[in-house]
C-alpha positions as CSV (number, residue, x, y, z in Angstrom):
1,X,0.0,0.0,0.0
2,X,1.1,3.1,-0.6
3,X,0.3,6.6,1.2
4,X,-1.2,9.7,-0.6
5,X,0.2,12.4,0.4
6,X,-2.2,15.4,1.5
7,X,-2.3,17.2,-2.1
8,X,-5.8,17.2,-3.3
9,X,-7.3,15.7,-0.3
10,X,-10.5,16.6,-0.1
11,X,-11.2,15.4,-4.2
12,X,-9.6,11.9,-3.2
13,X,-12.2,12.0,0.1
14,X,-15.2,13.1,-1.9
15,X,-14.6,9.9,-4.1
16,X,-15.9,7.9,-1.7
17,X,-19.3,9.7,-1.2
18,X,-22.1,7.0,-1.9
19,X,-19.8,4.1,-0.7
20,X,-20.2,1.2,0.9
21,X,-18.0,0.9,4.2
22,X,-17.1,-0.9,7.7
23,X,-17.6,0.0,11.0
24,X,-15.4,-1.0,13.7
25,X,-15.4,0.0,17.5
26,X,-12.5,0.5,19.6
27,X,-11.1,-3.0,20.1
28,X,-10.7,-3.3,16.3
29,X,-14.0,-5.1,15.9
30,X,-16.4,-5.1,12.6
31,X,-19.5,-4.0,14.2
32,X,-21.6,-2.8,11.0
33,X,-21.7,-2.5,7.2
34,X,-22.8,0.9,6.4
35,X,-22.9,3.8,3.1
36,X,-20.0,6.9,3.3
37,X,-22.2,10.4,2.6
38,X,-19.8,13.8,2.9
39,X,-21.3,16.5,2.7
40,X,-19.4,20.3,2.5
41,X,-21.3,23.1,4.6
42,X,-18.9,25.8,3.5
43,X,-19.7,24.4,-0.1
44,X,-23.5,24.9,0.3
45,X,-23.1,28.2,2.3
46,X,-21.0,29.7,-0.8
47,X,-23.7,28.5,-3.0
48,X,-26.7,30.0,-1.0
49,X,-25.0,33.4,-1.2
50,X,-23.7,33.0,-4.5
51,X,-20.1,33.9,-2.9
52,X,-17.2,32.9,-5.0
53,X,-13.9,31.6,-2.8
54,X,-11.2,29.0,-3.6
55,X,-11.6,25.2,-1.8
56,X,-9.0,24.3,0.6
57,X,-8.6,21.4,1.7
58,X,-8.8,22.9,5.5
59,X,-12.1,23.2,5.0
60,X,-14.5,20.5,7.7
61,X,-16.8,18.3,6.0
62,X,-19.4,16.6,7.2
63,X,-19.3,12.6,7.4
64,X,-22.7,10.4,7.3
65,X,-22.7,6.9,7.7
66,X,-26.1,5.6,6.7
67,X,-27.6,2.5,5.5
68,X,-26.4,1.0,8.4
69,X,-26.6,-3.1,8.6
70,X,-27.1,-3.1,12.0
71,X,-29.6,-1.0,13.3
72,X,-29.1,-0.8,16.9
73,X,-25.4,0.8,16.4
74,X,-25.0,3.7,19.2
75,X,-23.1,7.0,19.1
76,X,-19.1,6.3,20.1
77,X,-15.7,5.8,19.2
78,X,-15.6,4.1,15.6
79,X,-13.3,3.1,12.4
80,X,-14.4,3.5,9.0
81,X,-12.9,2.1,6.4
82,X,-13.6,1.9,2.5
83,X,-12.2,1.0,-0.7
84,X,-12.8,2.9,-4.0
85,X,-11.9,2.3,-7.8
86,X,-12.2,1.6,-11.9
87,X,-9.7,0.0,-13.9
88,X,-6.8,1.9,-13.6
89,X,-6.4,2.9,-9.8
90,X,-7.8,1.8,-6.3
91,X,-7.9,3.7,-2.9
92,X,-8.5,2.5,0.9
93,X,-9.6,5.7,3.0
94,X,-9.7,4.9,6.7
95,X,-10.8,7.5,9.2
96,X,-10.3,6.0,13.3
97,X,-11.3,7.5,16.4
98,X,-14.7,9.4,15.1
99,X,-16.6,10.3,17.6
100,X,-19.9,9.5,15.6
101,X,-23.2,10.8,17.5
102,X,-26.3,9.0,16.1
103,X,-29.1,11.1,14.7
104,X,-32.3,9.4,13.2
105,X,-31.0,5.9,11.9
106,X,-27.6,7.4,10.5
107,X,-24.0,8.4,12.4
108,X,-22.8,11.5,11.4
109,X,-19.6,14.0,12.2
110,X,-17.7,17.1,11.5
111,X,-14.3,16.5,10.8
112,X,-11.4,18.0,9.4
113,X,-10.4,15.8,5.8
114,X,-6.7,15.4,7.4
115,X,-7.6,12.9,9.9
116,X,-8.5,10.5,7.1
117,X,-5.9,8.5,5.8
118,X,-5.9,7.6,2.4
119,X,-3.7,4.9,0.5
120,X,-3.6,3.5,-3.0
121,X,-4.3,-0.9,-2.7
122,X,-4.7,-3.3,-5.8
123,X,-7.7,-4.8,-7.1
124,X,-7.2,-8.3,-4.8
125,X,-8.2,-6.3,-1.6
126,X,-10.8,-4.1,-3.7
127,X,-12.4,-7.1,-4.6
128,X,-11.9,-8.5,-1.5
129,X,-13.5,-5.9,0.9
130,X,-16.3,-5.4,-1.8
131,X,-16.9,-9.3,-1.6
132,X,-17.9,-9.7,2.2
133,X,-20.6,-6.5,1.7
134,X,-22.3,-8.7,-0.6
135,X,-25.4,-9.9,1.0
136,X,-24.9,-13.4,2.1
137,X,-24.3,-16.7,-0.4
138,X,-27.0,-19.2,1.0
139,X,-26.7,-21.5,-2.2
140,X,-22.7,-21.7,-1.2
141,X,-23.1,-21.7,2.8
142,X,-19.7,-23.5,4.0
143,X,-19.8,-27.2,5.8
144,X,-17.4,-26.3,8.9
145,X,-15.3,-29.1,10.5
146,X,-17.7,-30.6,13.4
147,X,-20.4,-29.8,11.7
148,X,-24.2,-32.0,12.1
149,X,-24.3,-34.6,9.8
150,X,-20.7,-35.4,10.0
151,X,-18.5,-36.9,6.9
152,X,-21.9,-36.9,5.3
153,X,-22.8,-33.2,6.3
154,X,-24.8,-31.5,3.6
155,X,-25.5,-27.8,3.4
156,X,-29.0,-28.4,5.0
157,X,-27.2,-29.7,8.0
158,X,-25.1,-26.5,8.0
159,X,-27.7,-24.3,8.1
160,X,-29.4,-26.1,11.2
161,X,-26.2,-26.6,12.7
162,X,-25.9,-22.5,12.3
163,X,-29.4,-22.2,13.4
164,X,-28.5,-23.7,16.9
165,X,-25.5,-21.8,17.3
166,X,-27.7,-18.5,17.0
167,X,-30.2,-19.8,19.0
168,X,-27.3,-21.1,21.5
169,X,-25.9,-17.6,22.0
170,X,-29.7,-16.2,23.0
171,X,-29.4,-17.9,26.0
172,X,-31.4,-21.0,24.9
173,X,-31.5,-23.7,27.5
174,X,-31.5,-27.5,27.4
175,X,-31.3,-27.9,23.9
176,X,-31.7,-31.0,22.4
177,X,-33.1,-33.2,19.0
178,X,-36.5,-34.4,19.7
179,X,-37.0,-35.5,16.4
180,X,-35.7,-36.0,12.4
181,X,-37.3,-35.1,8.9
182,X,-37.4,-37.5,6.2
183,X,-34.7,-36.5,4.7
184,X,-31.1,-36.6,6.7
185,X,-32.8,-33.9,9.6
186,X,-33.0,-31.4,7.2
187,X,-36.4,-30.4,9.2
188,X,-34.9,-31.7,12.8
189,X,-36.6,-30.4,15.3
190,X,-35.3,-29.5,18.9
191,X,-36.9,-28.5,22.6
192,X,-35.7,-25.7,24.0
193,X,-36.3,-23.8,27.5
194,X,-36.2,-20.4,26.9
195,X,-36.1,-17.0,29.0
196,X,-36.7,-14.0,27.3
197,X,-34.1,-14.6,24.7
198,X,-36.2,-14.2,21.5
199,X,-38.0,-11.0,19.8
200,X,-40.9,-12.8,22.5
201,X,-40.3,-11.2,26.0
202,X,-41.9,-13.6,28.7
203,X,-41.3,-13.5,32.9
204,X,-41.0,-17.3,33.0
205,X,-39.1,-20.0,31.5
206,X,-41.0,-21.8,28.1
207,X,-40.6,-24.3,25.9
208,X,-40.2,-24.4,22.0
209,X,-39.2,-25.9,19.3
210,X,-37.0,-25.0,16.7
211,X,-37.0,-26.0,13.1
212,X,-34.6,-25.2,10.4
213,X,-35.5,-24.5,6.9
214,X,-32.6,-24.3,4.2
215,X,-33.0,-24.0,0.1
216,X,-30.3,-23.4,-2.3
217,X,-32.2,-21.4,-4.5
218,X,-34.5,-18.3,-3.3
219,X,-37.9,-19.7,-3.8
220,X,-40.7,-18.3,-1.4
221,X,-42.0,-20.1,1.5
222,X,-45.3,-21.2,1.2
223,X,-48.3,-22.4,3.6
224,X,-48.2,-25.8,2.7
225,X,-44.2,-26.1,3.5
226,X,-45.3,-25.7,6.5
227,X,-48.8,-26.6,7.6
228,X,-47.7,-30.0,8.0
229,X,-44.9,-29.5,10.6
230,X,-47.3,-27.1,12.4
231,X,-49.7,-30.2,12.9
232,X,-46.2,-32.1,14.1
233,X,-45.7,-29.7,16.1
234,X,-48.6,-30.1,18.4
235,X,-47.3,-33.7,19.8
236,X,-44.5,-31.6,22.1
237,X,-47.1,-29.3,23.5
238,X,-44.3,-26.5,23.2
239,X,-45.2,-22.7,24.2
240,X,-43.8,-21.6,21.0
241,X,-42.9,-22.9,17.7
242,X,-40.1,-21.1,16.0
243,X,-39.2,-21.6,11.9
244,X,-35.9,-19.9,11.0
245,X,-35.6,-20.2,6.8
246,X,-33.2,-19.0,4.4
247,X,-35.9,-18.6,1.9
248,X,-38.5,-15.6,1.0
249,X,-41.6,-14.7,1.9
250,X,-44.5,-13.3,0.2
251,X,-47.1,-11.4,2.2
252,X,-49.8,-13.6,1.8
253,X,-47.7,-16.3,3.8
254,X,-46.8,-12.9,6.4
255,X,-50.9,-12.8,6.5
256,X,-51.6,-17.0,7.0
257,X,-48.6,-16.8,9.7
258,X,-50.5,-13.9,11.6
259,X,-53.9,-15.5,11.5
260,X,-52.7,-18.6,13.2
261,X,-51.3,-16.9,16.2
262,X,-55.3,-15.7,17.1
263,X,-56.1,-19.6,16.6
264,X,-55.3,-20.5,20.3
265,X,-58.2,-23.3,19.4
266,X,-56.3,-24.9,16.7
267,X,-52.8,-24.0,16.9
268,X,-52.6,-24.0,20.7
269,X,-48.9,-22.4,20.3
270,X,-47.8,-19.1,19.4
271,X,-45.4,-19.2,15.8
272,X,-42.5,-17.3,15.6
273,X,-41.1,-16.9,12.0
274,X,-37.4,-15.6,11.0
275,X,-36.9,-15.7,7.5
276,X,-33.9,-14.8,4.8
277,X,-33.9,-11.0,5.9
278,X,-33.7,-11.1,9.2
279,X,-31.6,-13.6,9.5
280,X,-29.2,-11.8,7.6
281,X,-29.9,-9.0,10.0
282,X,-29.0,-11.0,12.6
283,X,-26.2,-12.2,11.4
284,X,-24.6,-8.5,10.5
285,X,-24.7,-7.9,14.2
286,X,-21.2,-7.7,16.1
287,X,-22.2,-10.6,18.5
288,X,-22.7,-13.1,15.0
289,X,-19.8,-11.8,13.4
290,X,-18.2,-15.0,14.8
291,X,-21.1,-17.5,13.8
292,X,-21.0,-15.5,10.4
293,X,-17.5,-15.8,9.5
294,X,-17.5,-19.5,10.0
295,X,-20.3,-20.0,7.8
296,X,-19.8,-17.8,5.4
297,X,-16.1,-16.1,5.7
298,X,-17.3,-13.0,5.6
């Protein structure tokens, strides 16, 4: 890597306006994927009064960090860091100890352009940092060593084998199978006691049971993939019944799922559903980055 020096900083920082970037908080940890915004008051003041003066690159600017992947970030002590190119030339900006307040859903700053430092990289770490923003590559999802399933360990059993581990670090507590699907536990099924360690808040300890649904392709969920395991379900007299999928859903499904939950007459359990978005939401958070990396390497 090599070091720009400080000559035509701020049109080498305004290159990255509209970028994609990474977050990381004081111990050097990824904590969010977010989008670079700078914006130039003294720009917009000029313009407003139609005054005529030279740029330097002095001048504060202010930095937005928007778009953020993990919603929940707080104001503090951050790193940014981006990568920018075409063809010919690629530059890495990183910008450490911002003091980012939060304002709406967005971080935001005033800084002065010389904080940020700003070095020319090749196209193997452009396309390497651009890589692990993509969203997530479910047909591809790795088959770790240990892994359910074994030698024989498909990338169904990885997926309920990652499904645990999330589960796992909510707090869930004596976990085990309490059934297979037909094919290889694909649909296993597990009983869980649980204390407020879900989107469901409850004063006392429950029992669910968790079932994993993986595709390598992005077709929706429908009511009938499901219907039947509901009926399965009922057997383990669980409090609630939570589905954690990899695959779409259309609202209709969003609708059926909702009406059940006012069926205490026929579905006696309440159904908690976690599907391809917000697992990948959960997985962006700084506690995953762990379970994410393993699966994914990203």
């Amino acid at each position: 890597m090599t070091k720009l020096n400080n000559d035509h900083l701020l049109g080498n920082i305004q290159k990255f306006s509209g970028e994609p970037c990474k977050l990381y908080n004081e111990k050097g940890e990824f904590v969010s994927k977010g989008q670079i915004k700078i914006s130039m008051p003294f720009l917009d003041t000029m313009r407003r009064y139609q005054i005529h003066s030279p740029v330097k690159d002095d001048n504060q600017i202010d930095l937005i960090i928007k778009n953020l992947s993990y919603k929940q970030i707080n104001r503090g002590n951050y790193t940014i860091r981006s990568i920018v190119g075409d063809d010919d030339s690629y530059l890495k900006v990183e910008i450490k100890n911002l003091e980012l307040e939060k304002v709406s859903d967005k971080l935001t700053q005033r800084i002065d352009p010389s904080v940020s430092v700003i070095t020319k990289v090749d196209k193997t770490a452009y396309d390497d940092f651009h890589k692990k923003l993509e969203a997530l590559d479910w047909p591809n999802i790795l088959i770790p060593p240990g892994c359910k399933g074994g030698d024989k360990a498909t990338q169904a059993d990885a997926f309920e084998s990652m499904c645990q581990e999330i589960v796992l670090k909510w707090g869930a507590k004596n976990f085990g199978a309490i059934g297979k699907g037909t094919d290889r536990g694909r649909d296993a099924t597990f009983l869980i006691e649980a204390h407020s360690w879900i989107p469901i808040s409850t004063n006392y300890s429950n029992s669910w049971v968790l079932q994993c649904k993986y595709s390598n392709n992005y077709s929706n969920l429908s009511t009938k993939d499901i219907y039947e395991e509901l009926v399965k379900v009922l057997m383990h007299k669980p409090d609630y019944f939570l589905l954690m999928t990899n695959r779409k859903v259309t609202n209709d499904f969003n609708d059926w799922l909702e009406s059940l939950n006012g069926l205490d007459y026929y579905i006696p359990f309440k159904v908690v559903f976690i599907g391809k978005e917000e697992l990948e939401e959960i997985l962006s958070m700084p506690t995953m980055l762990s379970i994410r990396e393993k699966y994914f390497n990203s």
